[in-house]
N, C-alpha and C positions, 0 to 999 in steps of 0.2 A: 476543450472537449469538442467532439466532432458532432455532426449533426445527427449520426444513427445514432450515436451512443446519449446525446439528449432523447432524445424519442425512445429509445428500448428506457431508459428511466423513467417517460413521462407515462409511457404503457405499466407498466409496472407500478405506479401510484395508482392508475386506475383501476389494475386489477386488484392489490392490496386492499382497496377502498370496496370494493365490492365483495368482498370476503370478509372485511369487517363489519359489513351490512347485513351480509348472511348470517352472521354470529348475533347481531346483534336481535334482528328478525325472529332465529330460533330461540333465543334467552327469551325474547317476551310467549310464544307460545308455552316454552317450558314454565313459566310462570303461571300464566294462565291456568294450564291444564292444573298444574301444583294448587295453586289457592283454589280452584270451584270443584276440585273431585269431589268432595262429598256434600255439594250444592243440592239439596231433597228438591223434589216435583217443584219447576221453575218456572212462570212465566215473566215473557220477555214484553216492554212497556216499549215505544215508538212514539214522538211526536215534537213539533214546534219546539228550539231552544227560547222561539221569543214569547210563548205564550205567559202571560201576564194574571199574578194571584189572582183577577176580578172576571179572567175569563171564563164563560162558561165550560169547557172545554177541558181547562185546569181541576174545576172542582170535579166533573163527571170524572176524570182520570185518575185524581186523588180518591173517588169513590168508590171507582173499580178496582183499585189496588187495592184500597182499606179491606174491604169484602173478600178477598182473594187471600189475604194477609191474616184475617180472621179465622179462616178455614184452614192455614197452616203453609200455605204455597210462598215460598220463595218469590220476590219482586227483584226483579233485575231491567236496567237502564244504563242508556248513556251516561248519566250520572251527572250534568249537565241541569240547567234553568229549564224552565217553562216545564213541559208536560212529563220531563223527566223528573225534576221537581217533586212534581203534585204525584207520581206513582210511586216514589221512595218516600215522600212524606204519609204517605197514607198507608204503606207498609208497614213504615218506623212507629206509627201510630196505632198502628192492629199490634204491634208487637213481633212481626216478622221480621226475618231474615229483609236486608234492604241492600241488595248490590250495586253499586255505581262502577261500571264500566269506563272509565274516562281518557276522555283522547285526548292528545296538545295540541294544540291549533291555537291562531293567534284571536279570534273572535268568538265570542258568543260561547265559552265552553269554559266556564266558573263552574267548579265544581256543587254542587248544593251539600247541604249540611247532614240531610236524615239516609245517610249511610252508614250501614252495619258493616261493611266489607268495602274498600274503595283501593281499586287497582287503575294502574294509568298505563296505557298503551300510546307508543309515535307513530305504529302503522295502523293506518283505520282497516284493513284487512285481515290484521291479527286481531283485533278486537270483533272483526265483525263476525269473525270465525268462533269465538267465545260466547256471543250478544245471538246465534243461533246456538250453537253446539249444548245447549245448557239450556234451552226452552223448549216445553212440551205445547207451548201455543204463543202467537206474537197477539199481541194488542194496539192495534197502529192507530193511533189518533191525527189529526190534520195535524200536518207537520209540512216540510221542504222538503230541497235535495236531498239533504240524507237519510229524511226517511222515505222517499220513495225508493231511492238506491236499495235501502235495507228491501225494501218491498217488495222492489221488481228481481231482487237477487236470489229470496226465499221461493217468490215463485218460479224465476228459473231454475235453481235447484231441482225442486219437486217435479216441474214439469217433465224435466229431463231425467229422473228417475237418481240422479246425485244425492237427493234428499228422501227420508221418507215421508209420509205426507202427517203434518199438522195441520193446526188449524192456525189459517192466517185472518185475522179478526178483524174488517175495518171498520172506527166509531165514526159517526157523525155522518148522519144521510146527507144532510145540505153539502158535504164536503166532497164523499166519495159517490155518490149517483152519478155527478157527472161525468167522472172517469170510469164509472162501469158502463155505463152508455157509450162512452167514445170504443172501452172493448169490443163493445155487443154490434154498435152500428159498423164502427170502421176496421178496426182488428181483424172482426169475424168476417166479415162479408170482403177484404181484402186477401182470406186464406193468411194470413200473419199469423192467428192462434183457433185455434176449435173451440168451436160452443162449450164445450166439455170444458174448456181451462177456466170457466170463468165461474166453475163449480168451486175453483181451489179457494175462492174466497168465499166469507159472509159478510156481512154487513147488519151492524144493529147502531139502537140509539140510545138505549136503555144499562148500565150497570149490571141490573139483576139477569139482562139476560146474556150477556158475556158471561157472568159466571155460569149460569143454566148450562150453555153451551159449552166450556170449557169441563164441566161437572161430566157432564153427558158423554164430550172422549174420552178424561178420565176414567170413564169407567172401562170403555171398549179396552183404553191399555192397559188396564189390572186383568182384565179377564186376557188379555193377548198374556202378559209378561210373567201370571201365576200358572201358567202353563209349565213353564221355563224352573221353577220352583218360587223360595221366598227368599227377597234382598230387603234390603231397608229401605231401598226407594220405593217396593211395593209394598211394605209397610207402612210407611208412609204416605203414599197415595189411598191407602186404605181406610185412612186415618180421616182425611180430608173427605171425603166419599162420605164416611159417616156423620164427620160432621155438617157438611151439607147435610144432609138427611133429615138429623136431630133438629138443625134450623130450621127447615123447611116445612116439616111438620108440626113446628107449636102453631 
């Protein structure tokens, strides 16, 4: 066999090969979108795969899940150890819906146990398109690479108008002040991002007041979405809304 004719064969495995990736890519979206359609008012958990049952971090995460999980909201995750963990276990434990999201990768990505629903994705892009597409607010606790990836990709979404605006939640003052500061001092003052972006986040330390604050948009998007008429998701978010309420005021 002659030299072009190796080459027009070895092109053609590659093209072959890339079409079977694209098939392969759209079967896990179609999946996706299949198993979470009717996923009710969702939030989306973030943080450390290494955080450790003793850490404090773990338990606040497992906390603010449990409370959120109480009130009827969907917990969705990586699906993964540490702070994914502790928001599905405290889901699983309010007696909510508990999603695990799970990715294959060769480290640190054992799936945890307190999953009500557990789907497994090979491109972290289709997943991450899921791990947004399906949450009404993130919950990012001190984590790594991927959850700042997650972080910095919700807020470029938003910023750029690709997204519409959530609330993106970060826990732990000790953790995230210092990169609110590097925004404010170096970001802003280099013309990188406007004063104004650094509104797309909050910051708290507290459990009860992640839920306050997520309670609080809640409500803005039942009064936006009963405009529109009544679905089961705003039935359901209606639901949550009161039961806050009922809480809140014994």
């Amino acid at each position: 066999m002659d030299r072009d004719s190796l080459r027009i064969i070895e092109e053609l495995k590659v093209r072959q090969g890339d079409t079977w990736r694209t098939l392969k890519i759209l079967s896990e979206f179609v999946q996706g979108f299949d198993e979470l359609a009717d996923v009710g008012p969702a939030i989306t958990f973030f943080g450390s795969s290494r955080a450790k049952e003793t850490d404090k971090y773990y338990r606040l995460a497992y906390e603010t899940a449990f409370n959120l999980g109480k009130l009827g909201f969907t917990i969705i995750t990586g699906g993964g150890p540490g702070i994914m963990e502790a928001a599905n276990r405290g889901a699983y434990d309010a007696g909510a819906e508990s999603i695990g999201l799970n990715i294959d990768i060769p480290h640190e990505q054992a799936s945890n146990q307190y999953q009500t629903k557990t789907l497994k994705f090979k491109y972290f892009f289709v997943r991450k398109m899921m791990l947004l597409k399906y949450a009404m607010a993130y919950v990012i606790f001190p984590g790594g690479f991927g959850t700042f990836d997650e972080l910095f990709e919700a807020l470029t979404l938003i910023q750029t108008g690709k997204s519409h605006k959530f609330p993106l939640i970060l826990f732990g003052n000790e953790y995230y002040e210092p990169l609110l500061k590097f925004m404010d001092e170096v970001m802003v003052k280099h013309g990188t991002i406007d004063k104004e972006d650094l509104s797309l986040m909050v910051l708290f330390d507290e459990p009860k007041d992640v839920v306050a604050h997520i309670i609080e948009k809640a409500k803005e998007k039942y009064e936006h979405l009963r405009k529109h008429g009544e679905t089961s998701f705003t039935r359901k978010l209606y639901r949550i809304i009161k039961n806050y309420e009922t809480l809140t005021s014994v």
